[in-house]
Backbone as JSON, one array per atom type, in Angstrom:
{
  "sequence": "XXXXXXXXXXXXXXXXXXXXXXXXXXXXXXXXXXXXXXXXXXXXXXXXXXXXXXXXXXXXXXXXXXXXXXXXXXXXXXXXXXXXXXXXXXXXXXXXXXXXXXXXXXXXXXXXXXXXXXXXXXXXXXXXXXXXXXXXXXXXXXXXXXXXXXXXXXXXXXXXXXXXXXXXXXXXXXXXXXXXXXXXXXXXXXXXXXXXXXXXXXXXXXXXXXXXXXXXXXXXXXXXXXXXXXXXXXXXXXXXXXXXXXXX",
  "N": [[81.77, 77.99, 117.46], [81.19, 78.72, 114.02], [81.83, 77.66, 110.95], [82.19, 80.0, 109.16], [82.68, 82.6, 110.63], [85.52, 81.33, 111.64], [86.31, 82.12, 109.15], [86.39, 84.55, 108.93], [88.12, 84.87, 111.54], [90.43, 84.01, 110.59], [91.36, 85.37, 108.21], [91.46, 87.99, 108.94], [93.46, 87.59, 110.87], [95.44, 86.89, 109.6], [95.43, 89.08, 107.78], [96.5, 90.95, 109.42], [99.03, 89.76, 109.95], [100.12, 89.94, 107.3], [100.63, 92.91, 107.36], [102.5, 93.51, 109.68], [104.63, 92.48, 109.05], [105.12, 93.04, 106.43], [105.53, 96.13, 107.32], [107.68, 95.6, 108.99], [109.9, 94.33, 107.14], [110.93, 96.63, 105.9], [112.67, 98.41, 107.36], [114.46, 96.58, 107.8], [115.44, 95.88, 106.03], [118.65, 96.65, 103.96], [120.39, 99.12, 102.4], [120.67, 99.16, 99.3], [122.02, 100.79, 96.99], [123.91, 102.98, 95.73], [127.81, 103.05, 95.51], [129.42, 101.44, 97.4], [127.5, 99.33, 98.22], [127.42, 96.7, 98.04], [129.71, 95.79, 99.62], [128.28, 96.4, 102.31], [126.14, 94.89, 102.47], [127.8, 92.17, 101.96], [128.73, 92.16, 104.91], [127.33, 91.98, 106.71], [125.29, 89.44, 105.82], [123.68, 88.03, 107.3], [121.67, 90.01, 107.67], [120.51, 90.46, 105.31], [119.49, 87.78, 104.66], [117.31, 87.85, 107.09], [115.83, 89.44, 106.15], [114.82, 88.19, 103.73], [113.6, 85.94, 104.59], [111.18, 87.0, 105.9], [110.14, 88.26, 104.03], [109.07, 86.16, 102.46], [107.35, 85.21, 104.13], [105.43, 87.18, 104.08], [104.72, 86.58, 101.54], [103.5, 84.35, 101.46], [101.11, 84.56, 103.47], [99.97, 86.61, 101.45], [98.87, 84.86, 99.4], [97.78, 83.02, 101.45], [95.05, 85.17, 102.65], [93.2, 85.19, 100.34], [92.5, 82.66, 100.23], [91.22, 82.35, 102.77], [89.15, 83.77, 102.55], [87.99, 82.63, 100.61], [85.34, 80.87, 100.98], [83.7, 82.27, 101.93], [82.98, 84.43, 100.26], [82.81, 83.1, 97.88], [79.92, 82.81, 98.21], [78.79, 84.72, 97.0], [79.92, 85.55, 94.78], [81.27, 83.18, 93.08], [82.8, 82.89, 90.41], [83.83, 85.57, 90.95], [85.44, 85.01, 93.64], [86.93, 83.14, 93.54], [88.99, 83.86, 91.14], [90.22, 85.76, 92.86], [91.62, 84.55, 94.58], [93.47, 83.28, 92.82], [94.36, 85.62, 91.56], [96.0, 86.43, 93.95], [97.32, 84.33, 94.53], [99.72, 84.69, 92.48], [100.12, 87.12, 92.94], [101.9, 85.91, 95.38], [103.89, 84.14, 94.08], [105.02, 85.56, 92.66], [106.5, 87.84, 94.08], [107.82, 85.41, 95.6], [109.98, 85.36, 93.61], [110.98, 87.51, 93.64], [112.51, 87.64, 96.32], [114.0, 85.77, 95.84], [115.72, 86.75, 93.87], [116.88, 88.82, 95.56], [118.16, 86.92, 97.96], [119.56, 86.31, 95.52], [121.56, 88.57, 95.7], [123.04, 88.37, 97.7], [124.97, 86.36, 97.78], [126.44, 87.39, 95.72], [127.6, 89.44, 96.86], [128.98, 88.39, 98.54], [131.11, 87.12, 96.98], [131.96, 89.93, 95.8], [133.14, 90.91, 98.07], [135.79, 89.27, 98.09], [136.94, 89.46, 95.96], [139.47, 89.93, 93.96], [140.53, 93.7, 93.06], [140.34, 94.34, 90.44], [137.89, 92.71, 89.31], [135.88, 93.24, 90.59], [133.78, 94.94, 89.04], [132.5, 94.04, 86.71], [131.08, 91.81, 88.89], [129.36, 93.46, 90.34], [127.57, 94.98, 88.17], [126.46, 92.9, 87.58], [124.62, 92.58, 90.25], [123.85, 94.79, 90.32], [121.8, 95.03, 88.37], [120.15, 92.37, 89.57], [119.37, 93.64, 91.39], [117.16, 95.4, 90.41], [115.84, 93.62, 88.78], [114.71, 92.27, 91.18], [112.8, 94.68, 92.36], [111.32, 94.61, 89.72], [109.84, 92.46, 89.87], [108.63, 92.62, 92.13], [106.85, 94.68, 91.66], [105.27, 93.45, 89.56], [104.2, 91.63, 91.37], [102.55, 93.62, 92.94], [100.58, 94.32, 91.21], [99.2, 92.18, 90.57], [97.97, 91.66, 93.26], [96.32, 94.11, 93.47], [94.19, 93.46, 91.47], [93.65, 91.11, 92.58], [92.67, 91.94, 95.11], [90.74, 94.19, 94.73], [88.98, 92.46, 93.73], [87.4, 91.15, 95.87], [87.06, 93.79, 97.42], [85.02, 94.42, 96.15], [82.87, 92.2, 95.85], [82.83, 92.43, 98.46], [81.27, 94.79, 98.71], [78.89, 94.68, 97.3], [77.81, 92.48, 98.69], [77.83, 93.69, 101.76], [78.88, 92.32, 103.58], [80.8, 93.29, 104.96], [81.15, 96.51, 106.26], [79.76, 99.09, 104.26], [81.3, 101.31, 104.24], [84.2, 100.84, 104.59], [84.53, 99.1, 102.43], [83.96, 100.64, 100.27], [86.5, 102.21, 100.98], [88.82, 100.56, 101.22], [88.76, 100.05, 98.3], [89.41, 102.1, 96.93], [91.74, 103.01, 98.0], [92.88, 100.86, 96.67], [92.88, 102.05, 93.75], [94.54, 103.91, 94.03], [97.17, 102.67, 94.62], [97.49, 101.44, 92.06], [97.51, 103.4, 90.6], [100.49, 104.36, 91.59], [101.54, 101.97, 90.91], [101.51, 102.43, 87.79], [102.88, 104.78, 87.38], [105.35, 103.72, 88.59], [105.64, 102.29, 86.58], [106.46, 103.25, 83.77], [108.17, 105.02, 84.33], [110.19, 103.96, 85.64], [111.06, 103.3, 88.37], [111.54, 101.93, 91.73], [107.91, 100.79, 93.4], [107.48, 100.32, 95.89], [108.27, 102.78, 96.57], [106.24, 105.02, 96.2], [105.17, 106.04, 98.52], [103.22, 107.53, 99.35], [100.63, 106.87, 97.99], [101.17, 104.19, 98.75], [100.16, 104.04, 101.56], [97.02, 104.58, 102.27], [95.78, 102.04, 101.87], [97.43, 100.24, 103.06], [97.13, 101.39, 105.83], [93.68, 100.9, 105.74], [93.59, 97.84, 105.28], [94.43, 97.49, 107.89], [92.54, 98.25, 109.69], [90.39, 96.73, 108.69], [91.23, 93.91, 109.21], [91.01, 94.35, 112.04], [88.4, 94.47, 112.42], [87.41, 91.99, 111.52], [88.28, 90.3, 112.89], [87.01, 91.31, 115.41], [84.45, 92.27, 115.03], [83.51, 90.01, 112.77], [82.15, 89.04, 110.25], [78.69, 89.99, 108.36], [75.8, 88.97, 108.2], [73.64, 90.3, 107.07], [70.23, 90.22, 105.75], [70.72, 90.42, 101.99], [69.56, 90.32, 99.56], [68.83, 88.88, 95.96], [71.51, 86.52, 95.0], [72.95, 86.99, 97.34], [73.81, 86.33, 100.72], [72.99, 83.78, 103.52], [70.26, 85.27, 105.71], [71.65, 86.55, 108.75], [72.05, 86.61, 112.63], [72.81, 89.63, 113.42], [76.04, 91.23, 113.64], [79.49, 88.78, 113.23], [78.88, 86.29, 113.54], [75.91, 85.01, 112.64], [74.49, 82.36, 113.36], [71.73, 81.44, 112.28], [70.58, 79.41, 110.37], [71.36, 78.26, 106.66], [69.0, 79.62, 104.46], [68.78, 79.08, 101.76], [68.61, 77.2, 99.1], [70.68, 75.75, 97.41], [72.68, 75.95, 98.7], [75.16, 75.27, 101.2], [74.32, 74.55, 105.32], [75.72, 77.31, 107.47]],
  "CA": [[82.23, 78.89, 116.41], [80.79, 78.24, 112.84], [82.82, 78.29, 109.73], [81.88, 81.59, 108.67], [83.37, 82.94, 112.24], [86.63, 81.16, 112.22], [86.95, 82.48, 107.99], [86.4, 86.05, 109.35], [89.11, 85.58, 112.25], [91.57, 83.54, 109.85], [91.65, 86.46, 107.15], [92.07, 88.93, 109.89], [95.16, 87.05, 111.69], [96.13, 86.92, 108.08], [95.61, 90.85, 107.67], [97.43, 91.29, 110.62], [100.52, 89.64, 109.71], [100.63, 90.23, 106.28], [100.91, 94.1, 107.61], [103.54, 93.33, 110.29], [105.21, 91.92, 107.69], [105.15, 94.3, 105.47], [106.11, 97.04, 108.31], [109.16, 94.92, 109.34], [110.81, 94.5, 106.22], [111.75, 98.03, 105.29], [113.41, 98.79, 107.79], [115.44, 95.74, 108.01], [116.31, 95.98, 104.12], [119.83, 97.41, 103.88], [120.41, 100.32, 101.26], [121.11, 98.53, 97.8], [122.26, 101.59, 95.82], [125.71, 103.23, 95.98], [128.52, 102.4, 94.57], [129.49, 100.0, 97.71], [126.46, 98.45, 99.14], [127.65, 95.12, 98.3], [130.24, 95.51, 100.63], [127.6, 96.37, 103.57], [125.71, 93.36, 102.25], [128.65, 91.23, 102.25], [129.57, 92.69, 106.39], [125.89, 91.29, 107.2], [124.43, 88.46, 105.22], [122.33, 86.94, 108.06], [120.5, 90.79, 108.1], [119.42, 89.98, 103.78], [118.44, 86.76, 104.9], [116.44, 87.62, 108.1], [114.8, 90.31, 105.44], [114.25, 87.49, 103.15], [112.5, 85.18, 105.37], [109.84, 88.1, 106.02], [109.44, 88.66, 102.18], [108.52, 84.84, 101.81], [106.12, 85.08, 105.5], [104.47, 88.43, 103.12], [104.06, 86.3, 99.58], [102.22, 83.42, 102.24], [100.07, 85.71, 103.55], [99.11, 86.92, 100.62], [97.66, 83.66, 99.39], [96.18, 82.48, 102.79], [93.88, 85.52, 102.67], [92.15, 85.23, 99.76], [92.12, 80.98, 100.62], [90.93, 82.5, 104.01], [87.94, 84.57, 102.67], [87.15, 82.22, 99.44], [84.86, 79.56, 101.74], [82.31, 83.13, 102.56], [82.95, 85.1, 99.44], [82.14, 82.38, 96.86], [78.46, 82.09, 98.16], [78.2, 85.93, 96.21], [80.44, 85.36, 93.0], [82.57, 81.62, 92.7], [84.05, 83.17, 89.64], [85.11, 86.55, 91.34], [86.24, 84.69, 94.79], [88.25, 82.12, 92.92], [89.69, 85.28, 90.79], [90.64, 86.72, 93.94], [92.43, 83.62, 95.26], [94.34, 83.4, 91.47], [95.49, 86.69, 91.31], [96.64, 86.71, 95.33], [98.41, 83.03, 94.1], [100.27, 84.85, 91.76], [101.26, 87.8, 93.79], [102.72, 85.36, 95.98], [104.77, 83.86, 93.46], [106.1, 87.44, 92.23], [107.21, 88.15, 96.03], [108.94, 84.71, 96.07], [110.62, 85.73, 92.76], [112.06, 88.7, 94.34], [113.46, 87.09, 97.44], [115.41, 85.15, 94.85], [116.72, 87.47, 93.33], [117.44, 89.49, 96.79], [119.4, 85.96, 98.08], [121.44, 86.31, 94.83], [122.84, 89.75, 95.47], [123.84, 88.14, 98.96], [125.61, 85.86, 97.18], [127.29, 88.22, 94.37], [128.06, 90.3, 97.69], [130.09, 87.66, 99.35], [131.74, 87.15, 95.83], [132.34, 90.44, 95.36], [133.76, 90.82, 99.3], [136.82, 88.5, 97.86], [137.18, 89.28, 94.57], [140.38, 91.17, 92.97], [139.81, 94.96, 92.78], [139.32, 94.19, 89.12], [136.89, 91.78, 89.16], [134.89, 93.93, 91.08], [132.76, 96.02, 88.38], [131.17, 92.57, 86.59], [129.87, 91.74, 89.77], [128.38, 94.92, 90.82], [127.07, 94.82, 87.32], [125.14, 91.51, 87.57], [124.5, 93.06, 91.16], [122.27, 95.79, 89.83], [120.76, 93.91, 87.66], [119.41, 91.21, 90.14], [118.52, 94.41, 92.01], [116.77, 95.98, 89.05], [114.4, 92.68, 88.73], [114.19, 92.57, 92.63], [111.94, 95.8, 92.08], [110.17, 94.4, 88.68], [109.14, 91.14, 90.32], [107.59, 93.3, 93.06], [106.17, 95.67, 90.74], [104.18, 92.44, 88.94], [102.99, 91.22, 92.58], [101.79, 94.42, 93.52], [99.71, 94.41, 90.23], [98.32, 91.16, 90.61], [97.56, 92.08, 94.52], [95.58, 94.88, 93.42], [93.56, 92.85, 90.69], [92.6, 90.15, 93.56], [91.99, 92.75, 96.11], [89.56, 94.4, 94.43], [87.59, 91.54, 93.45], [86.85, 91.18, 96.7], [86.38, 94.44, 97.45], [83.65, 94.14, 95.25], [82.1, 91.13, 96.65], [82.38, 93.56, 100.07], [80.3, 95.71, 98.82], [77.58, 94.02, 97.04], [77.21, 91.7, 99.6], [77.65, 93.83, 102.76], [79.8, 91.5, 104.41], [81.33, 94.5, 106.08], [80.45, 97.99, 106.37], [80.11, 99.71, 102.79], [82.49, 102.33, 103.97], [85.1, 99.99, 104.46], [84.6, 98.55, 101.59], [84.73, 101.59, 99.75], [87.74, 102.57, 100.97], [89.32, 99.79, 100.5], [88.69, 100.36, 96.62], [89.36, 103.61, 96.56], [93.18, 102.61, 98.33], [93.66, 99.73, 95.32], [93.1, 102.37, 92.85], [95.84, 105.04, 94.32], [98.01, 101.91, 94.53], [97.87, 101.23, 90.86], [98.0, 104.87, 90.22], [101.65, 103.9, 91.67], [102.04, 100.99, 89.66], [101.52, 102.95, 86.24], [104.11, 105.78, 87.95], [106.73, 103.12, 88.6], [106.45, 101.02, 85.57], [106.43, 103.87, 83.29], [109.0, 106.09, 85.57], [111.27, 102.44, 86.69], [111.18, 103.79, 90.12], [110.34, 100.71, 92.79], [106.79, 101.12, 93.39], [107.5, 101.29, 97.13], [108.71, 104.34, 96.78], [105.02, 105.74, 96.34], [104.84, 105.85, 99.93], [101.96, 108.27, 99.84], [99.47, 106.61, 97.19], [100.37, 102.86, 99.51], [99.49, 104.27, 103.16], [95.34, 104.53, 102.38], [95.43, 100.65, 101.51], [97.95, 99.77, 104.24], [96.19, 101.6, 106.93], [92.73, 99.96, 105.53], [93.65, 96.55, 105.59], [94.73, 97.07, 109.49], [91.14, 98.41, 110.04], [89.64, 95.34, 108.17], [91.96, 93.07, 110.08], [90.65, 94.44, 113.71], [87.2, 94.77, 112.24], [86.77, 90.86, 111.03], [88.58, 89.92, 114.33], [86.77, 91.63, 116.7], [83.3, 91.85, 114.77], [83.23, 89.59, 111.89], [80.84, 89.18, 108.95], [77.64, 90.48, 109.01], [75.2, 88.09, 107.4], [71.95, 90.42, 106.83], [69.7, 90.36, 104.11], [71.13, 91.16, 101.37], [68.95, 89.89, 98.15], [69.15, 87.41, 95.56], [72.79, 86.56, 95.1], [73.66, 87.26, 98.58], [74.69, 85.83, 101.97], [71.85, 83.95, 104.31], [69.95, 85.79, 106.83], [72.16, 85.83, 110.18], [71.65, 87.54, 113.6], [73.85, 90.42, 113.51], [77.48, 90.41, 113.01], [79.94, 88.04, 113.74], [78.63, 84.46, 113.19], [75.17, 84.41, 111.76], [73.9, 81.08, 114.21], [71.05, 80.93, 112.27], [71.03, 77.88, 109.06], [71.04, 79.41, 105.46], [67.45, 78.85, 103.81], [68.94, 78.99, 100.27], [68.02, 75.29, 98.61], [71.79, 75.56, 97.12], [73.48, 76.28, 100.2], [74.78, 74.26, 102.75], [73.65, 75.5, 106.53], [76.73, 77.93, 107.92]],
  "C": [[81.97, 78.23, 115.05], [81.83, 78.84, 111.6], [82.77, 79.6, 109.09], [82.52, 82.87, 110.05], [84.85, 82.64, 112.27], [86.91, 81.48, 110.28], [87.3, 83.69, 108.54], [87.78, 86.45, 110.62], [91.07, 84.95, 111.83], [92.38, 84.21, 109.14], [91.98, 87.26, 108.25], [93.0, 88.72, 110.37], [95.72, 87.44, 110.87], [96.73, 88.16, 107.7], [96.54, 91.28, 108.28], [99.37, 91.27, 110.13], [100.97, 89.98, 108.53], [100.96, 92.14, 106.52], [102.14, 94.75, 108.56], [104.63, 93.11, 109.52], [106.4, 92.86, 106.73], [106.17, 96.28, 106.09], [107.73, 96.61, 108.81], [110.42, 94.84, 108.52], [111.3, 96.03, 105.84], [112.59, 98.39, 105.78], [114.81, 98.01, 107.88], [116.3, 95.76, 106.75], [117.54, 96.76, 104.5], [120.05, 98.22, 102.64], [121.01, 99.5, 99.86], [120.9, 99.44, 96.66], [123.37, 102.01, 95.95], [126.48, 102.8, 95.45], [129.31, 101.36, 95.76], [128.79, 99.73, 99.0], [126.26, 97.18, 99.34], [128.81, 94.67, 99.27], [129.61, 95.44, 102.07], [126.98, 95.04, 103.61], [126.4, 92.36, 102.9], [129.07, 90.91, 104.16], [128.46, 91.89, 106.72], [124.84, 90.83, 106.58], [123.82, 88.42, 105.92], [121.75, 88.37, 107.99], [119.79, 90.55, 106.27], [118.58, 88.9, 104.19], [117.37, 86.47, 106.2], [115.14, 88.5, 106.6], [114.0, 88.87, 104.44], [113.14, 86.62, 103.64], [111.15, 86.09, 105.41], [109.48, 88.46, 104.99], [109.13, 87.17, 102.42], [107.15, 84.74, 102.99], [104.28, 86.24, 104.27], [103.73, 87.68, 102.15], [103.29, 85.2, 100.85], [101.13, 83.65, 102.67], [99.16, 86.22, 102.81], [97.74, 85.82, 99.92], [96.83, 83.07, 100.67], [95.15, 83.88, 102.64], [93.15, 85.38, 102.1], [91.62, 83.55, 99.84], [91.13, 81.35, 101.72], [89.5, 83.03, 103.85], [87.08, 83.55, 101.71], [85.75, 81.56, 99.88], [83.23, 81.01, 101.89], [82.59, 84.01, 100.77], [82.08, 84.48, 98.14], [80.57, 82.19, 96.82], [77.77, 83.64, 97.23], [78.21, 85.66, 95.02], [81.15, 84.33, 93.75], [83.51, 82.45, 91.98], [84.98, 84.29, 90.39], [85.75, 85.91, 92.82], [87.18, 83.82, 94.19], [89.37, 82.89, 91.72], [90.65, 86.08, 91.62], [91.87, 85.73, 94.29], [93.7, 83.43, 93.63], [95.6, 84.42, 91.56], [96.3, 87.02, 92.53], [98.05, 85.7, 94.85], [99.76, 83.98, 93.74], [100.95, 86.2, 92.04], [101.85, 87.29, 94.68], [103.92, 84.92, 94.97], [105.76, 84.89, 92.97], [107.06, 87.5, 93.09], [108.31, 87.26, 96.34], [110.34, 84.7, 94.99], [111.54, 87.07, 92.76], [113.11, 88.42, 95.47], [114.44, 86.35, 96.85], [116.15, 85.83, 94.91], [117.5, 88.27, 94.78], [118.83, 88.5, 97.77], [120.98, 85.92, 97.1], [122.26, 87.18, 94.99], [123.31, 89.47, 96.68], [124.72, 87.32, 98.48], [126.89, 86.66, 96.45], [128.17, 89.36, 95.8], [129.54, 89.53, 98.32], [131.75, 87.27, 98.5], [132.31, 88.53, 95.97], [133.46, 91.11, 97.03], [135.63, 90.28, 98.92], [137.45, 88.79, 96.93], [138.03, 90.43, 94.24], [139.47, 92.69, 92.31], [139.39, 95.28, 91.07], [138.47, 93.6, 88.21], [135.69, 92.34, 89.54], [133.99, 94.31, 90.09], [131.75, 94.69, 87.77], [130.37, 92.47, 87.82], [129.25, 92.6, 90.03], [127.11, 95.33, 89.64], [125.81, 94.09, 87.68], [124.49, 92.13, 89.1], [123.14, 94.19, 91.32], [121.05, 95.46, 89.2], [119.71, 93.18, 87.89], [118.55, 92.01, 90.86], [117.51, 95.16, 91.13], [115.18, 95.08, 88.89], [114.41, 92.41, 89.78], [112.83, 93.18, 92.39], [110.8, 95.03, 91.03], [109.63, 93.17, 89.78], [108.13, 91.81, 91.42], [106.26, 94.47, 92.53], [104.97, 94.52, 90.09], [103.41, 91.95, 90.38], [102.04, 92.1, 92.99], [100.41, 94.67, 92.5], [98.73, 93.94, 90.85], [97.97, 91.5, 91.77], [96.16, 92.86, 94.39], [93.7, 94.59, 92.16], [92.76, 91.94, 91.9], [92.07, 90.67, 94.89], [90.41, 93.39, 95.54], [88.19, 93.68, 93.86], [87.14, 91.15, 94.38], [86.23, 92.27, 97.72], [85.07, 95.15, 96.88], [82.25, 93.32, 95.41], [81.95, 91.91, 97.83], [80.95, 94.23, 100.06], [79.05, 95.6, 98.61], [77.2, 93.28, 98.24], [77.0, 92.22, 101.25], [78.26, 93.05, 104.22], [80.72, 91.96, 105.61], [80.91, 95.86, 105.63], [80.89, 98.56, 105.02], [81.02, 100.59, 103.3], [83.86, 102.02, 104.13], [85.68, 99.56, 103.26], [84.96, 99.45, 100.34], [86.53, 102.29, 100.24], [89.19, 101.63, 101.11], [89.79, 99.8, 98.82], [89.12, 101.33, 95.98], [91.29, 103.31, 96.71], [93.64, 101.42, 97.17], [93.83, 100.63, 94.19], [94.14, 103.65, 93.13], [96.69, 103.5, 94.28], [98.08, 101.56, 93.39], [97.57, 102.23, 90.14], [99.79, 104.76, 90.44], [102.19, 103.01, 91.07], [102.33, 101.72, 88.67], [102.71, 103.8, 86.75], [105.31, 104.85, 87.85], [106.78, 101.93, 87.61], [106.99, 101.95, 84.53], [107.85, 105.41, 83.59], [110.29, 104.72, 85.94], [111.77, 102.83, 87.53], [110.55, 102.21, 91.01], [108.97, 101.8, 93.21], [106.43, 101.5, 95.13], [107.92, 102.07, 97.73], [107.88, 105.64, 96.39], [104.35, 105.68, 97.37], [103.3, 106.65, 100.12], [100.44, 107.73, 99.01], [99.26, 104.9, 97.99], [99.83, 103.23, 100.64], [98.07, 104.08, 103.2], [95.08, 103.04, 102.65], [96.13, 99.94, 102.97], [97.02, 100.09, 105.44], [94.75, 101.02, 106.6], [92.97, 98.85, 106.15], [93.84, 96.33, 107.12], [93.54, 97.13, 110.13], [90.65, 96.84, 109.32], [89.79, 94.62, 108.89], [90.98, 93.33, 111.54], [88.76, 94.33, 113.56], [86.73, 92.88, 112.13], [87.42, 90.26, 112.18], [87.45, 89.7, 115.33], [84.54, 91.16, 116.03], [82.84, 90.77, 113.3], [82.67, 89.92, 110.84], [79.92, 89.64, 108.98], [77.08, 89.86, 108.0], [73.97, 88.84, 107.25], [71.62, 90.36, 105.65], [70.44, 90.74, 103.02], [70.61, 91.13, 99.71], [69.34, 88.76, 97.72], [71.22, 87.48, 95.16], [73.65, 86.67, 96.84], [73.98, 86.25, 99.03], [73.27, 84.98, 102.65], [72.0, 84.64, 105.44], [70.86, 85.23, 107.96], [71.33, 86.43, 111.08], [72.47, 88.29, 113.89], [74.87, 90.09, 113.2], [78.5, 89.99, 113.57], [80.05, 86.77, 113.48], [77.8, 84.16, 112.83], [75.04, 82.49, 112.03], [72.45, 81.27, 113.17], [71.38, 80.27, 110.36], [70.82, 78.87, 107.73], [69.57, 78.49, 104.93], [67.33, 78.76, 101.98], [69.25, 77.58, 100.29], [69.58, 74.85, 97.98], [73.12, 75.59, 97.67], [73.59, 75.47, 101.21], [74.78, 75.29, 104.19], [75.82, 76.09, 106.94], [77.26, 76.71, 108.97]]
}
């Protein structure tokens, strides 16, 4: 198995889980609106902090893929694969900036569980609040997400690395997803509550995932700037003949 083989089934594991992930948490989230959801909170901390754990598995994810693809992407564009890996970075960091905040209202919950019936409203206060930038912090990852996605859906396409219609629709699903961004920054609605503009991108990425699994890369021709000649797709066994290139 040549490095270009085990990038293609690294990013795909990657795909995988970052979509499990992603699928897992919603449901597990507990309702944080009402006027007492910090008491449900408070009844079942360990279910915030199983949710949390799976928001921090998500923001990891996010950076191993574009780490996962940079090693085959960079031989198109350096600048846009190391772009890609930036702006993924930095939707990880968002993601882990939300799980914060999501730990503190487990906190403010347990507080507010104890706390004299007129102590109550401060916390619930700061409570909203933390939930309030919960949402923004996710709202900035999903940005940046969509910034380092498409720079590699870009590199997809030029280079052929996977099937242009993939690749298009891939692109096509980043720009309904920051059709939702502008809606929920502009609107201060959480952004995953544009369930119908994320599904194209979600369902994508699961196709990508089974696609760079099962068939990998596809190394053909592709001009100057490209990929070297392989033999079909998958692993591309034969050496690259570019003088700046080391062999696959």
């Amino acid at each position: 198995m040549n490095s270009t083989r085990r990038s293609s089934i690294a990013a795909g594991a990657l795909f995988i889980i970052a979509s499990v992930t992603a699928l897992a948490a919603a449901p597990l989230t507990p309702a944080l609106t009402g006027i007492d959801y910090l008491t449900g909170v408070a009844s079942h901390p360990s279910q915030l902090a199983a949710v949390a754990l799976v928001y921090l598995i998500a923001a990891g994810t996010s950076v191993g893929i574009a780490i996962a693809l940079y090693p085959v992407l960079k031989k198109v564009s350096a600048m846009l694969a190391l772009g890609s890996v930036a702006f993924r970075t930095i939707e990880g960091v968002m993601y882990t900036g939300a799980v914060v905040s999501l730990l503190s209202v487990r906190t403010l919950a347990g507080q507010f569980a104890t706390a004299p019936a007129a102590d109550r409203a401060p916390i619930h206060v700061l409570a909203d609040s933390l939930v309030s930038a919960r949402d923004h912090w996710t709202l900035a990852g999903v940005f940046a997400y969509s910034v380092g996605a498409l720079m590699y859906y870009a590199m997809f396409y030029r280079s052929r690395l996977v099937p242009r219609w993939l690749s298009v629709w891939g692109a096509t699903g980043i720009l309904m997803i920051l059709v939702a961004c502008l809606l929920a920054l502009f609107n201060d609605h959480p952004v995953t509550g544009y369930t119908l503009l994320i599904v194209p991108i979600a369902v994508q990425e699961i196709v990508l995932a089974v696609w760079l699994l099962v068939k990998g890369f596809s190394l053909s021709p592709m001009g100057e700037g490209g990929l070297p000649d392989g033999n079909g797709s998958g692993g591309g066994h034969s050496p690259c003949a570019c003088p700046n290139s080391p062999a696959w």
